[in-house]
C-alpha positions as CSV (number, residue, x, y, z in Angstrom):
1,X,34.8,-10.1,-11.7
2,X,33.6,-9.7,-8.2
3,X,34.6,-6.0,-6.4
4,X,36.9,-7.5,-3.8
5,X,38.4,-9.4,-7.1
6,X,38.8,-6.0,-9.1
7,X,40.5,-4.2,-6.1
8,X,42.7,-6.9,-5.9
9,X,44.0,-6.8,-9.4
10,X,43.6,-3.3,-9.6
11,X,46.1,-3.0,-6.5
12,X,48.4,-5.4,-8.6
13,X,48.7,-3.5,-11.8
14,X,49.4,-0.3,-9.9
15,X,52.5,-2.1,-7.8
16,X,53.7,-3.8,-11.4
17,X,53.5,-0.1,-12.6
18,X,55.3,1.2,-10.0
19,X,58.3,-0.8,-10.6
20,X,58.2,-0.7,-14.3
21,X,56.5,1.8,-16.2
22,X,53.4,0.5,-18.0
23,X,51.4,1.9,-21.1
24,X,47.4,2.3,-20.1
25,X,46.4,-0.7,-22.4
26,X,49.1,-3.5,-20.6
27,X,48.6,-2.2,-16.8
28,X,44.1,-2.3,-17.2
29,X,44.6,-6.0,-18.9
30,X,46.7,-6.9,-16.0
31,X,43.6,-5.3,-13.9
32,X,41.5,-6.9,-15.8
33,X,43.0,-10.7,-15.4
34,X,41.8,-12.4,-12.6
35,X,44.8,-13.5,-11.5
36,X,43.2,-16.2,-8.8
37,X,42.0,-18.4,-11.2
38,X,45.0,-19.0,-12.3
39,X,47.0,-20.2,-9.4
40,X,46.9,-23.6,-7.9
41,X,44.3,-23.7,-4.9
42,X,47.2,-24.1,-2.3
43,X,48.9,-20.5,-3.3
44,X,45.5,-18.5,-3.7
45,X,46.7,-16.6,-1.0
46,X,50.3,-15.2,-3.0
47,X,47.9,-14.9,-6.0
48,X,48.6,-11.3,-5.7
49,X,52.0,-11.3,-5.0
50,X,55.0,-10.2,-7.7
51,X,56.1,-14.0,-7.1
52,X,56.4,-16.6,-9.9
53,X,54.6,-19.6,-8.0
54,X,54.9,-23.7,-8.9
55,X,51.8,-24.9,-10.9
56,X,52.4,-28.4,-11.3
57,X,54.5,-30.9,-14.2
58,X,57.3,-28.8,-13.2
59,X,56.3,-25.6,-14.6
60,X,55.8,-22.3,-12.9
61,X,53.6,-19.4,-13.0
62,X,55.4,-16.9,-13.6
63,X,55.5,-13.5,-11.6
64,X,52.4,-10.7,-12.9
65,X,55.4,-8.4,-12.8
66,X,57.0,-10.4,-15.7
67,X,54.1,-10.8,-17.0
68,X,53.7,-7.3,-17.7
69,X,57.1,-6.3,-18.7
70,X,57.0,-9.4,-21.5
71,X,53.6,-7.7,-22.3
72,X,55.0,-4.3,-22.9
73,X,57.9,-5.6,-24.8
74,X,55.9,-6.8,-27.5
75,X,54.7,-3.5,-27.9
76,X,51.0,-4.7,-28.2
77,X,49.3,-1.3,-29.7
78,X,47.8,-2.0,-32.7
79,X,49.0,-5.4,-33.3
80,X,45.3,-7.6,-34.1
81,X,47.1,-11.5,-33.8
82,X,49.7,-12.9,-31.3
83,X,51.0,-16.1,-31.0
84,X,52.3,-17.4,-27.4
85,X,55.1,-20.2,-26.9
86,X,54.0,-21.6,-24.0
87,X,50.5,-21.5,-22.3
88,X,51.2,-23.0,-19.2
89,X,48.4,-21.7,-16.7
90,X,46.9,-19.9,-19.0
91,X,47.6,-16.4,-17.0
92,X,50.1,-14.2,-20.2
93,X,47.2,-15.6,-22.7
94,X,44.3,-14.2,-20.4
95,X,46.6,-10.9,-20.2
96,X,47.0,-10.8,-23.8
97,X,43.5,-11.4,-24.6
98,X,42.3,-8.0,-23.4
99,X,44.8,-6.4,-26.1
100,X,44.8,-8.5,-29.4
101,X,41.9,-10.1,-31.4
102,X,43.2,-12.9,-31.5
103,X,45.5,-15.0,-29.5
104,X,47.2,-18.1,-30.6
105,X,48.6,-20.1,-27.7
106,X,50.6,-23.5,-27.3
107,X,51.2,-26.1,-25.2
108,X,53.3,-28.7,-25.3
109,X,52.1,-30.6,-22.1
110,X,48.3,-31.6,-22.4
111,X,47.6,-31.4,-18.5
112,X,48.2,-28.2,-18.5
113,X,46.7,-27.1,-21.9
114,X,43.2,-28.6,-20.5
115,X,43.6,-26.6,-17.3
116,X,44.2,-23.5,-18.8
117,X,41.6,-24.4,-21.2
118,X,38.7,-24.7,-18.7
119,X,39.5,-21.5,-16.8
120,X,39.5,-19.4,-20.0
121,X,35.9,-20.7,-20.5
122,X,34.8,-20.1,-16.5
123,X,36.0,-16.8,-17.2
124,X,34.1,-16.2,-20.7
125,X,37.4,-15.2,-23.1
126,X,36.2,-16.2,-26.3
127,X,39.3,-15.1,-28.0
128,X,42.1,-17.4,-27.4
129,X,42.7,-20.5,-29.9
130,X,44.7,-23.1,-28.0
131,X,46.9,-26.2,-29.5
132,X,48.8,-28.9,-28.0
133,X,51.5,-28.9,-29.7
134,X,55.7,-28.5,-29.8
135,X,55.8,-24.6,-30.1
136,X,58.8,-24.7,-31.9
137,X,56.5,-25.1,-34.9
138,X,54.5,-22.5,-34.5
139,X,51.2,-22.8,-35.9
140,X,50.9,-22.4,-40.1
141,X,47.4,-22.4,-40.3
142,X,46.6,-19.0,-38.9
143,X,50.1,-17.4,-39.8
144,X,51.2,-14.4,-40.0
145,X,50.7,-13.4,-36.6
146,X,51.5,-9.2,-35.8
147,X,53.2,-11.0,-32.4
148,X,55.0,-13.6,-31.5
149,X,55.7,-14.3,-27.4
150,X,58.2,-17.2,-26.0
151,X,56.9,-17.9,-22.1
152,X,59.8,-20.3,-21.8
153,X,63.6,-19.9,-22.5
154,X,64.8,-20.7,-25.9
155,X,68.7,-21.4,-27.0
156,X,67.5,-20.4,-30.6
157,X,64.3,-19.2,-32.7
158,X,63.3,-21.6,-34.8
159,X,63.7,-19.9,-38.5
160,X,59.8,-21.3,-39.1
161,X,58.4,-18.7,-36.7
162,X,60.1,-16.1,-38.0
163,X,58.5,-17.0,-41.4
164,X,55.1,-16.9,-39.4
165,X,55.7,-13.5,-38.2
166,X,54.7,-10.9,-40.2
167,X,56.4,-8.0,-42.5
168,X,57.0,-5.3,-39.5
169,X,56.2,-8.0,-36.6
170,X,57.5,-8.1,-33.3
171,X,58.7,-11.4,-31.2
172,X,59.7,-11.3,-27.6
173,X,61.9,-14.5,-26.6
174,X,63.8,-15.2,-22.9
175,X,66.7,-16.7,-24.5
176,X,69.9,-18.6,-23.1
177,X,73.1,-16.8,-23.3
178,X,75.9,-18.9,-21.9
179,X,75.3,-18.8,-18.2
180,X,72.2,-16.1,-17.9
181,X,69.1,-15.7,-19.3
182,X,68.2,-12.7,-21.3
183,X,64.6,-11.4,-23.2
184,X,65.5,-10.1,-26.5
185,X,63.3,-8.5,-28.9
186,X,63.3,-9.0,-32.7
187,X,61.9,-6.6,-35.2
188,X,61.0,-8.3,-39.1
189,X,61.7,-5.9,-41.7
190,X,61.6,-7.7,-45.0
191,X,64.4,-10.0,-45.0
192,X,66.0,-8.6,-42.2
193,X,65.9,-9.4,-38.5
194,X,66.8,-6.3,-35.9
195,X,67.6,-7.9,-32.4
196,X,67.9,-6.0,-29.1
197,X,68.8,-6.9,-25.8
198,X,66.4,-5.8,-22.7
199,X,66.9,-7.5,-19.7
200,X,68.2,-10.8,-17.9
201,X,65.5,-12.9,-17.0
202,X,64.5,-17.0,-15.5
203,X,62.3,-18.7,-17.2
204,X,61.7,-22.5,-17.6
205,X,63.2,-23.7,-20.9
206,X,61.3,-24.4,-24.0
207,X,61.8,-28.6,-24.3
208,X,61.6,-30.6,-27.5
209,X,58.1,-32.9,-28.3
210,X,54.5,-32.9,-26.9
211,X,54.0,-34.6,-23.2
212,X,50.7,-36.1,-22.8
């Protein structure tokens, strides 16, 4: 990352900070993210701004202040897999990719899972395993995941992921609640499922099916 580039994202993690109190790990990967190559040409100049921008088939960016916050939820430290709902741009993943070993990310809608593909590759992350794919499903093969984050609003969690999560796990949803949206956070001990309400929230829903 250029300097101009670093002072940029630098000034970006200390304004997401100073709105919502960050842990050191979450606000130097948001630092750490260049944050350009992940907005459409046309908006490289709100790049930097706590704005969710559009991004094409519908689907937004969303804002590096939410970005954070669902970051923090998830209570990263000393989690070693997550899996993401959701790719989209690509931006969360990059984020994540500074704080977990591995990271598991899908997308339903191929355009966008080659985009985000090819920027993760101009920016050398070597650590981020991408499907195309319904999300819903999770991903089996590389289950159980420490993490599990929804970057799109779901009405329910599929009891599959919870299966992929593992014994002590954490997953961070936006979730539809009557009129509003709100993230929750669930905690997997053994059997059981702890649930906790954070904040409201707008995300795009999660929808049903791969879109090529």
């Amino acid at each position: 990352m250029d300097r101009i580039t670093a002072t940029k994202t630098t000034r970006l993690a200390n304004e997401c900070h100073h709105k919502f109190t960050l842990s050191a790990n979450v606000k130097n990967a948001i630092a750490n993210t260049n944050r350009e190559m992940f907005v459409p040409s046309g908006f490289k100049h709100s790049a930097y701004k706590l704005d969710a921008l559009p991004m094409g088939a519908a689907q937004w960016i969303s804002s590096p202040l939410t970005v954070a916050k669902m970051t923090e939820y998830l209570q990263p430290k000393g989690a070693d897999r997550v899996l993401e709902v959701g790719c989209g741009s690509g931006y969360q993943a990059a984020v994540l990719s500074h704080m977990f070993r591995g990271v598991f990310t899908i997308e339903r809608i191929e355009s966008l899972m080659l985009q985000a593909k090819s920027r993760f590759k101009a920016l050398n992350i070597h650590n981020i395993h991408t499907r195309t794919d319904d999300g819903q499903n999770g991903w089996i093969q590389y289950a159980p995941y420490d993490r599990i984050l929804f970057s799109a609003t779901a009405k329910e969690i599929p009891k599959k992921l919870f299966e992929q999560l593992s014994d002590g796990g954490i997953l961070v949803a936006p979730m539809q609640k009557g009129e509003k949206q709100v993230i929750m956070r669930f905690k997997k001990n053994g059997k059981n499922i702890q649930k906790e309400e954070l904040e409201a929230c707008d995300f795009v829903p999660v929808l049903d099916g791969v879109q090529k």
